[in-house]
N, C-alpha and C positions, 0 to 999 in steps of 0.2 A: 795383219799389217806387220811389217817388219821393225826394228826398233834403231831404225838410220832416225839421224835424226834431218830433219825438212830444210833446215836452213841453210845447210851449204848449196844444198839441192837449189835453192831458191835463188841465192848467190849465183848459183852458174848460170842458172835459166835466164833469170831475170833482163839482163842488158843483151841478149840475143833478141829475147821476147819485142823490149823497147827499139831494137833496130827493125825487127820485121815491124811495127805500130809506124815506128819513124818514116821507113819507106814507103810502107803502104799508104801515107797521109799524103806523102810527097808524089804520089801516084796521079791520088786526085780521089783516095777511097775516104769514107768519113771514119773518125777512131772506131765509133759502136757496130760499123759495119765488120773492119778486121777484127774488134774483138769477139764481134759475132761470131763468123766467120771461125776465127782460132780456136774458140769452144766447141763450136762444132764438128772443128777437124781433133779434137781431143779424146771428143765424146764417140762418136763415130768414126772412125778412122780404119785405117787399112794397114797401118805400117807396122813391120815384121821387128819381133824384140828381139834383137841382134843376141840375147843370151839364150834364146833357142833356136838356132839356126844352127 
């Protein structure tokens, strides 16, 4: 593990995170289901790390 420290990291993420929750409620999904959902796309995921491309 690298020695960044988490909390600016957290800072950026965070109020993106709360817009995709925001939306998805405003959709008609329930919070547990996107958070579900957003773990899962975390955890298993497909997306390329743009610093090895």
């Amino acid at each position: 593990m690298s020695n960044v420290e988490p909390l600016p990291i957290a800072d950026f993420l965070r109020p993106k995170l709360q817009k995709i929750v925001y939306d998805g409620v405003q959709a008609g999904f329930s919070y547990d289901q996107i958070i579900a959902v957003l773990i899962d796309l975390v955890d298993d995921t497909d997306l390329k790390d743009p610093e090895k491309q």
